[in-house]
PDB file with one MODEL, atoms N, CA, C and O in Angstrom:
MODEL        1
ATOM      1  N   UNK A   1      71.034 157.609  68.613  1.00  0.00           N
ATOM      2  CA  UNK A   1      71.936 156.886  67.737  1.00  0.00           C
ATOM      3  C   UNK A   1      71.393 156.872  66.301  1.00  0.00           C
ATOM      4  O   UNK A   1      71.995 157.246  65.295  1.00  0.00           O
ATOM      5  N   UNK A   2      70.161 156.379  66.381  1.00  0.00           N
ATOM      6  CA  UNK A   2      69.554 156.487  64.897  1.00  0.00           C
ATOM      7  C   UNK A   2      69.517 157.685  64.073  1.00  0.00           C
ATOM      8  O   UNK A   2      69.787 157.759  62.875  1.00  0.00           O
ATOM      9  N   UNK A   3      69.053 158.861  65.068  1.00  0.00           N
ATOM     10  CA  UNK A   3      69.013 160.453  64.844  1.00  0.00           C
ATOM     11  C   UNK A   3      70.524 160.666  63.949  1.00  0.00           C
ATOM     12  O   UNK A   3      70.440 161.244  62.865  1.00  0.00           O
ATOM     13  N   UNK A   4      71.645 160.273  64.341  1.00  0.00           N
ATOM     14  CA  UNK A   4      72.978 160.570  64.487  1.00  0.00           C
ATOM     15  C   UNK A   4      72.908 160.322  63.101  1.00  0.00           C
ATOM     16  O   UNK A   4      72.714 161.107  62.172  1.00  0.00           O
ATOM     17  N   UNK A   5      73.135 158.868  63.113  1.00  0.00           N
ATOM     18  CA  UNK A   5      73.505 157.836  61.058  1.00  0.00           C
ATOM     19  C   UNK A   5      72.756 158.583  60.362  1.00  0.00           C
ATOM     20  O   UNK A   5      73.107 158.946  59.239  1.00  0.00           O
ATOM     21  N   UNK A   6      71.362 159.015  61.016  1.00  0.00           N
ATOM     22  CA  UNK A   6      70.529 159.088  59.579  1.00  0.00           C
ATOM     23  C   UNK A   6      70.992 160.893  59.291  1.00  0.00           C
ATOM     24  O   UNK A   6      71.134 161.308  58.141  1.00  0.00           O
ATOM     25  N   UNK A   7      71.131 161.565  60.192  1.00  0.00           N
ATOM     26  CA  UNK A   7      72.071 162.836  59.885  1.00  0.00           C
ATOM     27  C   UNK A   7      73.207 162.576  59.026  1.00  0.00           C
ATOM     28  O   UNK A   7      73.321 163.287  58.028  1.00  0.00           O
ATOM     29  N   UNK A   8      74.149 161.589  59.270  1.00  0.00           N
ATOM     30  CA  UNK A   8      75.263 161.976  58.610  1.00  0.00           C
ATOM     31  C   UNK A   8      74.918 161.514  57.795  1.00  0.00           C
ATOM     32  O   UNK A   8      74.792 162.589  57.208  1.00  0.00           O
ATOM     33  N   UNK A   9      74.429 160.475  56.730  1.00  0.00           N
ATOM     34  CA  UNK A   9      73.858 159.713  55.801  1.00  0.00           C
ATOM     35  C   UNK A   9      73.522 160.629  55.063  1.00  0.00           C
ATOM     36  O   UNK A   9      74.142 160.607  53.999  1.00  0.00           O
ATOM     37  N   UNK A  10      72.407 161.881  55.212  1.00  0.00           N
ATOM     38  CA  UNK A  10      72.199 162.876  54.808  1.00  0.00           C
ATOM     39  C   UNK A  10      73.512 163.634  54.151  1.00  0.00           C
ATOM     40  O   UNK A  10      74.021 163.575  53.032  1.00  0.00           O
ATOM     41  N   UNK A  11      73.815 164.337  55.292  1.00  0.00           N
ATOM     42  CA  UNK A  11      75.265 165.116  55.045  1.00  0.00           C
ATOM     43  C   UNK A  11      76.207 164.443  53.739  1.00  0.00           C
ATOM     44  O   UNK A  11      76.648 165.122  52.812  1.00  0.00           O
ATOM     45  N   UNK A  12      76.384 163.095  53.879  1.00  0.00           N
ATOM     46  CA  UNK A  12      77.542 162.338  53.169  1.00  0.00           C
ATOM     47  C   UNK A  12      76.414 161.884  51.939  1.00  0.00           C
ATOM     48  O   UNK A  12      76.728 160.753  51.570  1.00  0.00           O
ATOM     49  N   UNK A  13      75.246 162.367  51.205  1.00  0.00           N
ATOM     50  CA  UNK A  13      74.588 161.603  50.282  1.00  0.00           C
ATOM     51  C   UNK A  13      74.661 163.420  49.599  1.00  0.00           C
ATOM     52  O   UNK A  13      75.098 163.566  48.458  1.00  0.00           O
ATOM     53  N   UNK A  14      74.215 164.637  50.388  1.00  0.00           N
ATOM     54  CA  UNK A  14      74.517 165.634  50.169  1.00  0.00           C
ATOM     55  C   UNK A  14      75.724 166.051  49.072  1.00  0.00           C
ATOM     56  O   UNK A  14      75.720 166.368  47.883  1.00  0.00           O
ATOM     57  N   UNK A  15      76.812 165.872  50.160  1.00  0.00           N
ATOM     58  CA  UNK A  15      78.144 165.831  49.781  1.00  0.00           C
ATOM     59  C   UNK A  15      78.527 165.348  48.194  1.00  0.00           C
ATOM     60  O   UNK A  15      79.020 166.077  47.334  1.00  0.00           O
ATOM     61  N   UNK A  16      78.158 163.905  48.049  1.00  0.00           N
ATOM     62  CA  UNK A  16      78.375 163.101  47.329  1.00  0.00           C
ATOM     63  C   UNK A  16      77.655 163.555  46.019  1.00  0.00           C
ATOM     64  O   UNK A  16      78.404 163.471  45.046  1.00  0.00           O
ATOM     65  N   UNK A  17      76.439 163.999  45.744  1.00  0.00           N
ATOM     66  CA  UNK A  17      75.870 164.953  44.840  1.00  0.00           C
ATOM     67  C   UNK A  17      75.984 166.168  44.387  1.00  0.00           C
ATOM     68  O   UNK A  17      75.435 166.621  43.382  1.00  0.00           O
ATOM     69  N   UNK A  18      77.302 167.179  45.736  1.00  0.00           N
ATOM     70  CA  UNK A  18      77.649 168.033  44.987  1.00  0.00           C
ATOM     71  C   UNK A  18      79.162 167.944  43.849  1.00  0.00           C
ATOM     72  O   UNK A  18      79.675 168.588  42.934  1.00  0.00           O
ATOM     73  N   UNK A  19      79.390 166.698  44.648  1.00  0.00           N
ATOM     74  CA  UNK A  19      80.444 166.208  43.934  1.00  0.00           C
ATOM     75  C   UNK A  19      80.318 165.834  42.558  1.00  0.00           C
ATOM     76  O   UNK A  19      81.242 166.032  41.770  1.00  0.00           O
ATOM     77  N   UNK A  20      79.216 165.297  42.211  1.00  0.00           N
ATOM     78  CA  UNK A  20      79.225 164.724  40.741  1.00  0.00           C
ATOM     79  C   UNK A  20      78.255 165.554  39.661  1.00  0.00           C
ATOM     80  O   UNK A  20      77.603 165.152  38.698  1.00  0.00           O
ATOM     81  N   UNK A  21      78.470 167.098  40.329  1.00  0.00           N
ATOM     82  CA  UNK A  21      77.514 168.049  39.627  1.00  0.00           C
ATOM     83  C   UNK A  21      78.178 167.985  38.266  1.00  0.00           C
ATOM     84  O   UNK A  21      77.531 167.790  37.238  1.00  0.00           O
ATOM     85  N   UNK A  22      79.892 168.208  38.303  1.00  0.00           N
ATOM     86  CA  UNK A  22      80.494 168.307  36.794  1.00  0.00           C
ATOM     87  C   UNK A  22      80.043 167.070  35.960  1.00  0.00           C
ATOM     88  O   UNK A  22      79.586 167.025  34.818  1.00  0.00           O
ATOM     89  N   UNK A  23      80.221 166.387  36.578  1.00  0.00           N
ATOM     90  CA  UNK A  23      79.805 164.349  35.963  1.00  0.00           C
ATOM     91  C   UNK A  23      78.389 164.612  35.030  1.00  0.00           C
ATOM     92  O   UNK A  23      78.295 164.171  33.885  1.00  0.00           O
ATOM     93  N   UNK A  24      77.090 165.554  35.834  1.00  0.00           N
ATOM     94  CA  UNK A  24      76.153 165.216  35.151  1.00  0.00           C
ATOM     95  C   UNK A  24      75.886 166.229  34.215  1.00  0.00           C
ATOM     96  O   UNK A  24      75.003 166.284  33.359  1.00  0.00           O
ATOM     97  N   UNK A  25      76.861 167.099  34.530  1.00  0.00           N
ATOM     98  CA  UNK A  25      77.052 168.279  32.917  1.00  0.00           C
ATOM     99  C   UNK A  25      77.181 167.312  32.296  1.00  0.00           C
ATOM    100  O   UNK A  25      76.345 166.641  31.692  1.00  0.00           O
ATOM    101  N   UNK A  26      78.524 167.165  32.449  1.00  0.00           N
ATOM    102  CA  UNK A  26      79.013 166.448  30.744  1.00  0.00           C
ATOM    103  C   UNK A  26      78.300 165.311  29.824  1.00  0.00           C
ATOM    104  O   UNK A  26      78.330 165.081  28.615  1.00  0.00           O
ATOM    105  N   UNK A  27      77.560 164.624  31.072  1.00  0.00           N
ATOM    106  CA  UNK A  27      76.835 163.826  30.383  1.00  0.00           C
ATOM    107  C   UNK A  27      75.805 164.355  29.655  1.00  0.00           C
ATOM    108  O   UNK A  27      75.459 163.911  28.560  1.00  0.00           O
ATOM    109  N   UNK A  28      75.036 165.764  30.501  1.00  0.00           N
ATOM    110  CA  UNK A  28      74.268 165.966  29.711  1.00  0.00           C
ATOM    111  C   UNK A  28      74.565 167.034  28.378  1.00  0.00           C
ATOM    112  O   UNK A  28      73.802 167.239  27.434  1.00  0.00           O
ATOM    113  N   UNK A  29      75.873 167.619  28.608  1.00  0.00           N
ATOM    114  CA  UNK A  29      76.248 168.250  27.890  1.00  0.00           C
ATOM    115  C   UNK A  29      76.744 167.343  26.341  1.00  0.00           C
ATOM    116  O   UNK A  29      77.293 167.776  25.327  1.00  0.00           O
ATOM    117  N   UNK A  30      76.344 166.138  26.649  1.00  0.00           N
ATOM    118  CA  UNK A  30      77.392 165.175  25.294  1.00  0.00           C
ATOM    119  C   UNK A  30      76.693 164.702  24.200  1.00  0.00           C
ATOM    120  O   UNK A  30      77.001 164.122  23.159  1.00  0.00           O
ATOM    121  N   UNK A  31      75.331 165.237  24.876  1.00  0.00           N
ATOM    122  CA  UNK A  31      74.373 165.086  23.375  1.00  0.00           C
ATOM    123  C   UNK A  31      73.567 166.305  23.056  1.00  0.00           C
ATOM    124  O   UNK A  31      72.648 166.575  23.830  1.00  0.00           O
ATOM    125  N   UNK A  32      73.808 167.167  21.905  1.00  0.00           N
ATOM    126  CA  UNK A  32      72.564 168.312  21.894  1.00  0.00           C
ATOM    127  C   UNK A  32      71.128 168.424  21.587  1.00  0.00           C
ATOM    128  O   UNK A  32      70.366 169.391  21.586  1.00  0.00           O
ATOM    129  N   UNK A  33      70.911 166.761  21.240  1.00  0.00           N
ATOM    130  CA  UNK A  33      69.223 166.825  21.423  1.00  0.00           C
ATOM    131  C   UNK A  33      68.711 166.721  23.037  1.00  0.00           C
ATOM    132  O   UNK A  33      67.514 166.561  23.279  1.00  0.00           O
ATOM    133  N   UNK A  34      69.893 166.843  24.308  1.00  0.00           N
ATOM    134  CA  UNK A  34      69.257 166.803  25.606  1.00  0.00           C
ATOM    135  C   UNK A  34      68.914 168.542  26.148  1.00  0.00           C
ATOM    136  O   UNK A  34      68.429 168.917  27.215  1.00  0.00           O
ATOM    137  N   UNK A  35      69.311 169.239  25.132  1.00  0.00           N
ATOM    138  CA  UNK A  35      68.151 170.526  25.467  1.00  0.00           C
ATOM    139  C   UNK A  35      66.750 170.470  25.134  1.00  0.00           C
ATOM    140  O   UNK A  35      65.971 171.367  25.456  1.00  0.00           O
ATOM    141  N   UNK A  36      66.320 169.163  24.327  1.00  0.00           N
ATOM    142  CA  UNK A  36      64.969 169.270  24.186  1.00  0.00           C
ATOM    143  C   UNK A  36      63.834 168.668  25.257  1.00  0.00           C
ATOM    144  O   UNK A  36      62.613 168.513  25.238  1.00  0.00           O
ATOM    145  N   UNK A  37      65.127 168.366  26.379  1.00  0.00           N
ATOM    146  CA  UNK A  37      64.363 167.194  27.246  1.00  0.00           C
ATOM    147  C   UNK A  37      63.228 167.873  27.869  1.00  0.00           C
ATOM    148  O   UNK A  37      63.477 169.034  28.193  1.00  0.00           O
ATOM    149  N   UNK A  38      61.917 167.409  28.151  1.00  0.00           N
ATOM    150  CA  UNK A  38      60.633 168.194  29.064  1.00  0.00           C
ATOM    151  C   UNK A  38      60.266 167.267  29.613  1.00  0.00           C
ATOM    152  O   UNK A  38      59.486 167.926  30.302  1.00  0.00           O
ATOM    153  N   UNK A  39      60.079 166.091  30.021  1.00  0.00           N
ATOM    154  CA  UNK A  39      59.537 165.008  30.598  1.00  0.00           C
ATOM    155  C   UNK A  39      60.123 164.511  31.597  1.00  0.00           C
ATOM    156  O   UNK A  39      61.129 163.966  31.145  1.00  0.00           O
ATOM    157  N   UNK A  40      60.074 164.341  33.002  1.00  0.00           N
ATOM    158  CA  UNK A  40      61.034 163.610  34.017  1.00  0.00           C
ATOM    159  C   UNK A  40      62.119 162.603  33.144  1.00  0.00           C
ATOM    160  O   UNK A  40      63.346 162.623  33.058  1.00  0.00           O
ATOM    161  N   UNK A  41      61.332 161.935  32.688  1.00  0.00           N
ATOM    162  CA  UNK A  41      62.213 160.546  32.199  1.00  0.00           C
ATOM    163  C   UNK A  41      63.244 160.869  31.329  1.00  0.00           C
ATOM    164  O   UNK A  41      64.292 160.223  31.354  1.00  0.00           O
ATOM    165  N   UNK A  42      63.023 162.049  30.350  1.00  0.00           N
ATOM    166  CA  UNK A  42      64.083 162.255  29.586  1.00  0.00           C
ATOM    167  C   UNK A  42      64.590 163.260  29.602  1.00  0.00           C
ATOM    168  O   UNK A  42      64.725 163.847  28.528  1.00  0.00           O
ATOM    169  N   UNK A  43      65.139 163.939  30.985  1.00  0.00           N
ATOM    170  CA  UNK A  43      65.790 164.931  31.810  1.00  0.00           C
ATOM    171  C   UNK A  43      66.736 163.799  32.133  1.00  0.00           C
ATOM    172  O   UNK A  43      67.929 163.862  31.834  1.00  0.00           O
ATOM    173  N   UNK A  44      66.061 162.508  32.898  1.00  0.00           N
ATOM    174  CA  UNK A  44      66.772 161.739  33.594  1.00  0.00           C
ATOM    175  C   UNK A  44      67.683 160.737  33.110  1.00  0.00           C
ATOM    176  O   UNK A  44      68.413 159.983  33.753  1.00  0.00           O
ATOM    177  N   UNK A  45      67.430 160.919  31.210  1.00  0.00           N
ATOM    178  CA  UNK A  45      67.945 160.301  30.596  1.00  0.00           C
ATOM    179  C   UNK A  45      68.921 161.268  29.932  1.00  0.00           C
ATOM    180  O   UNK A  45      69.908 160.614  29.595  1.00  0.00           O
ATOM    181  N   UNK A  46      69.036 162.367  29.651  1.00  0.00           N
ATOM    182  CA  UNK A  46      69.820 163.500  29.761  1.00  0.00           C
ATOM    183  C   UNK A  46      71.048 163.419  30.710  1.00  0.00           C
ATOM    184  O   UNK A  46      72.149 163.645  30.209  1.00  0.00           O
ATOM    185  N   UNK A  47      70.957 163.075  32.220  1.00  0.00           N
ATOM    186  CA  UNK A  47      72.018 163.034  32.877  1.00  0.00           C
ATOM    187  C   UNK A  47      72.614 161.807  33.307  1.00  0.00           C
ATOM    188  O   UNK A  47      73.252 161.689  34.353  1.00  0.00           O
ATOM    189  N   UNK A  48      72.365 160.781  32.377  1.00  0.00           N
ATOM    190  CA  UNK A  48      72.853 159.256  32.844  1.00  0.00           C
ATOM    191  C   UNK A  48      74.115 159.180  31.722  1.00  0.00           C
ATOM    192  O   UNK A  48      74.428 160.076  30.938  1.00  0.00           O
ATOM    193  N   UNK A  49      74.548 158.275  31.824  1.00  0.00           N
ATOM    194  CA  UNK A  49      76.126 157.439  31.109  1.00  0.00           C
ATOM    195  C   UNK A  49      75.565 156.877  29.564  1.00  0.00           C
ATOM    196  O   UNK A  49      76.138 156.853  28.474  1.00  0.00           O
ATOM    197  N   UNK A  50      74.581 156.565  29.860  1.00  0.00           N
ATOM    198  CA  UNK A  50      73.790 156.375  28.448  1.00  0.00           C
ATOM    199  C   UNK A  50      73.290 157.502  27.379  1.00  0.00           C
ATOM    200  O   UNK A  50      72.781 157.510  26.259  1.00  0.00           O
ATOM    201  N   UNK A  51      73.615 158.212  28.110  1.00  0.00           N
ATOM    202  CA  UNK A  51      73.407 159.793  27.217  1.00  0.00           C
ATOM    203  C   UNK A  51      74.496 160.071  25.779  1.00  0.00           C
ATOM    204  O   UNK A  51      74.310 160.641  24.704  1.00  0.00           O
ATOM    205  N   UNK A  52      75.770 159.303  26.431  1.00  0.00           N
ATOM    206  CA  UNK A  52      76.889 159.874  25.623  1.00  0.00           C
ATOM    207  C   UNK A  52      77.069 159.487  24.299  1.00  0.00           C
ATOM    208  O   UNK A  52      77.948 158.682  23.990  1.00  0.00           O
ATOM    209  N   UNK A  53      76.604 159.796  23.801  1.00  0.00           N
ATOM    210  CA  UNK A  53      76.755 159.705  21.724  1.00  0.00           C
ATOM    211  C   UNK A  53      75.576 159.042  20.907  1.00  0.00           C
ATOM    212  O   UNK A  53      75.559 158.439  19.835  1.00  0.00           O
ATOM    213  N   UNK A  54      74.757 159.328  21.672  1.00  0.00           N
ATOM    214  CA  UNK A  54      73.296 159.032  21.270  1.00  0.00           C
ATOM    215  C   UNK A  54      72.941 160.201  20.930  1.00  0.00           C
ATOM    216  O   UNK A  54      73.202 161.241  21.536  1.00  0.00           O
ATOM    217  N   UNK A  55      72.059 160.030  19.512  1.00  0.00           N
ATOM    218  CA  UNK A  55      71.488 161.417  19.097  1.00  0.00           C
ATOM    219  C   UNK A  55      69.603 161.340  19.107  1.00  0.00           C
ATOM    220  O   UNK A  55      68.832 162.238  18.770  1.00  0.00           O
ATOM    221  N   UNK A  56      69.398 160.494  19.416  1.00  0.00           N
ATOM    222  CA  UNK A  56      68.154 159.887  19.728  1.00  0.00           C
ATOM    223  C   UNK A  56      67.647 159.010  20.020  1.00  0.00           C
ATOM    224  O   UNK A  56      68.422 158.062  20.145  1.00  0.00           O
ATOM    225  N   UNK A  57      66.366 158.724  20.274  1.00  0.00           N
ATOM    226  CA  UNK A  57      65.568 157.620  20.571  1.00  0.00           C
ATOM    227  C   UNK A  57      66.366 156.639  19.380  1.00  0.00           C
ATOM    228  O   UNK A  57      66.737 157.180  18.339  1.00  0.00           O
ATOM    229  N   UNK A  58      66.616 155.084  19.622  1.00  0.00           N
ATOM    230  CA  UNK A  58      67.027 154.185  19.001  1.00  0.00           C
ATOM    231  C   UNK A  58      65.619 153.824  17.733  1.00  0.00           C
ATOM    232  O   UNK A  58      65.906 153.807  16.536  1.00  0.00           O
ATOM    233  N   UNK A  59      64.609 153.643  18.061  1.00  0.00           N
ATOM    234  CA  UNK A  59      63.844 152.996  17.321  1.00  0.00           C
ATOM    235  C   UNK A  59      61.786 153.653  17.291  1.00  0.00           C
ATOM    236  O   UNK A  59      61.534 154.578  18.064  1.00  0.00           O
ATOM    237  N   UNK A  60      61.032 153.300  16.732  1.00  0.00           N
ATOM    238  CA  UNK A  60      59.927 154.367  17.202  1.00  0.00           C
ATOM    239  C   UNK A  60      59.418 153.189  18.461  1.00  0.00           C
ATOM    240  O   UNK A  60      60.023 152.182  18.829  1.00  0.00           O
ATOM    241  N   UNK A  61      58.245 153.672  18.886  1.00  0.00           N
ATOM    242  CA  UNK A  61      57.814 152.511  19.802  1.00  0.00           C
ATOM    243  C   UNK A  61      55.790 152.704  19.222  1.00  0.00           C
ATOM    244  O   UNK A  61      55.134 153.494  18.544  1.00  0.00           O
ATOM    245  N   UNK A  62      55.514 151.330  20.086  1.00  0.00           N
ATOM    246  CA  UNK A  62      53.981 150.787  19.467  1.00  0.00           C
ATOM    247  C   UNK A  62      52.803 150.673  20.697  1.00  0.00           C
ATOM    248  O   UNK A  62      53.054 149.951  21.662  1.00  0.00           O
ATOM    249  N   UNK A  63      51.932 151.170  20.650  1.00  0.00           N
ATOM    250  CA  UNK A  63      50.983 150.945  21.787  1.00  0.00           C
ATOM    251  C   UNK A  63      50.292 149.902  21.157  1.00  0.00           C
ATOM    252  O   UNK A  63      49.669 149.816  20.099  1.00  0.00           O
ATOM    253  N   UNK A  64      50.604 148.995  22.228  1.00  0.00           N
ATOM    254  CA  UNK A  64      50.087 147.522  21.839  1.00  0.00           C
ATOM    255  C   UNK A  64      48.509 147.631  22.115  1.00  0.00           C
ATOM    256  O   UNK A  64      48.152 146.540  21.670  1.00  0.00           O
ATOM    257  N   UNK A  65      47.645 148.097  22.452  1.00  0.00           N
ATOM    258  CA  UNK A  65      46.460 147.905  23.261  1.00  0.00           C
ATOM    259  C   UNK A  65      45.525 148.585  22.053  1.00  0.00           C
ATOM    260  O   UNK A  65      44.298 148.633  21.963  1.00  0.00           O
ATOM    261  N   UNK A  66      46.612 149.116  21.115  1.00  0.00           N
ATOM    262  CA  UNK A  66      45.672 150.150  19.961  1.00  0.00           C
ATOM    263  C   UNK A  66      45.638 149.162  18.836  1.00  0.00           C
ATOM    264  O   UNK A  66      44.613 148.626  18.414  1.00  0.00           O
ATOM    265  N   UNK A  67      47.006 148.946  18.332  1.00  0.00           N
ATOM    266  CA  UNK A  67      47.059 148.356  17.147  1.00  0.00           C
ATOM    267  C   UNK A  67      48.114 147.115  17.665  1.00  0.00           C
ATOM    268  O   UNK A  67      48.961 147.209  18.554  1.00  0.00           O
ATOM    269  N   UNK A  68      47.788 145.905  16.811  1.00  0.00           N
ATOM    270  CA  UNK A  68      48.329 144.836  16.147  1.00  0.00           C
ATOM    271  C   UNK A  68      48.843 144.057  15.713  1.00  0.00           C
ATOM    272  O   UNK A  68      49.269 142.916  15.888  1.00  0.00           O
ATOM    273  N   UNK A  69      48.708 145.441  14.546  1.00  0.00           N
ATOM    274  CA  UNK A  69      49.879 144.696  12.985  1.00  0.00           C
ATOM    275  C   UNK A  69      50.623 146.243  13.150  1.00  0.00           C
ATOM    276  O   UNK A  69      50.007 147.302  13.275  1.00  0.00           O
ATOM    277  N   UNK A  70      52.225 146.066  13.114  1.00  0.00           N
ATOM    278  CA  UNK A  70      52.469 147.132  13.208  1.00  0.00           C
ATOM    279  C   UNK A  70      54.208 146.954  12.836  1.00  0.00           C
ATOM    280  O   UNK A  70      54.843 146.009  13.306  1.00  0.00           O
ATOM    281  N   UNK A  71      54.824 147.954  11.973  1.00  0.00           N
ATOM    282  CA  UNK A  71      56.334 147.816  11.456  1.00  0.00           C
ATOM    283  C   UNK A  71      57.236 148.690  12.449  1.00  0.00           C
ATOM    284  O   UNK A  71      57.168 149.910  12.296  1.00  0.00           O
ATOM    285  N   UNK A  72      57.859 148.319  13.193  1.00  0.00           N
ATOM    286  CA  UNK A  72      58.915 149.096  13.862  1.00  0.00           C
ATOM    287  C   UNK A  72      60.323 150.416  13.055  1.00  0.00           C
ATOM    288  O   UNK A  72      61.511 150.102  13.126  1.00  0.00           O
ATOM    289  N   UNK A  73      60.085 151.173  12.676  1.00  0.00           N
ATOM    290  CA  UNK A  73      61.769 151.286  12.204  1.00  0.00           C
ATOM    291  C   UNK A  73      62.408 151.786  12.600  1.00  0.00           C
ATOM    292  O   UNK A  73      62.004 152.476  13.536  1.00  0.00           O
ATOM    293  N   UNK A  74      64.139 151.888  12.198  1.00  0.00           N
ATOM    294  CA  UNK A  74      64.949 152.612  12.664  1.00  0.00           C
ATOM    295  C   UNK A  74      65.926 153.470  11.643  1.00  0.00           C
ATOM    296  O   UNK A  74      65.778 153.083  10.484  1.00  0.00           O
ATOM    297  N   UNK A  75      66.708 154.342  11.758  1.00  0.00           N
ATOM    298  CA  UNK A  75      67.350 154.643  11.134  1.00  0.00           C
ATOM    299  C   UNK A  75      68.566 153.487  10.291  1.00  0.00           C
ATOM    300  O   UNK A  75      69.161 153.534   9.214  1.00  0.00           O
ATOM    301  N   UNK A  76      68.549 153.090  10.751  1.00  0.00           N
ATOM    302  CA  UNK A  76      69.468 151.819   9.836  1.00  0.00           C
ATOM    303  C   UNK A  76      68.198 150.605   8.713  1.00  0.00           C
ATOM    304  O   UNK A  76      68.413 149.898   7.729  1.00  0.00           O
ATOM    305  N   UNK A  77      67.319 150.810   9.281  1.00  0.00           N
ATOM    306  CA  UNK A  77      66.398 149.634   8.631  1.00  0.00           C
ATOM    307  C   UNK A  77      64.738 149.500   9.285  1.00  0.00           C
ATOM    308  O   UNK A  77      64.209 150.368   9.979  1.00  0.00           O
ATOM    309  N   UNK A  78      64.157 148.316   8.909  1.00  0.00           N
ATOM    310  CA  UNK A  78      62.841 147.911   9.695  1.00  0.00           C
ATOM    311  C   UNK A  78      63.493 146.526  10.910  1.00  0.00           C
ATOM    312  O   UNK A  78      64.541 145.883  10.974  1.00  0.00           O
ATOM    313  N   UNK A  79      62.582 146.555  11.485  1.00  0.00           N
ATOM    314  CA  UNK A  79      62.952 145.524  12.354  1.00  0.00           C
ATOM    315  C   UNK A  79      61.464 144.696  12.553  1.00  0.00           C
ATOM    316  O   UNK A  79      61.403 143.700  13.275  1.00  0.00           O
TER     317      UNK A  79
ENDMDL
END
């Protein structure tokens, strides 16, 4: 019985991923800085819903453990 679910579970999770192959074009197709992606995380951010009309990272980021005192910015301003 268990053998059985966890087969079709398979099959139907299968299925369900070839289904949304067009879905994760477009997403990743909707920004052209996601050909630069090389990193798991931003492959994976390449094919999510959050991809769509973003042309980059929002803001820089800070390794707290190095420095401090430290100014964030963004393309619109400092924060």
């Amino acid at each position: 019985m268990f053998l059985l679910a966890t087969k079709s579970l398979t099959w139907l999770f299968f299925f369900l991923t070839i289904l949304n192959i067009p879905v994760y074009a477009f997403f990743f197709a909707s920004n052209p800085s996601s050909l630069d992606s090389t990193s798991p995380q931003d492959i994976f951010a390449s094919v999510s819903l959050g991809n769509i009309g973003q042309s980059e990272y929002a803001c820089d980021t800070v390794n707290w453990a190095v420095s401090t005192n430290f100014t964030l910015s963004c393309s619109l301003g400092t924060l």
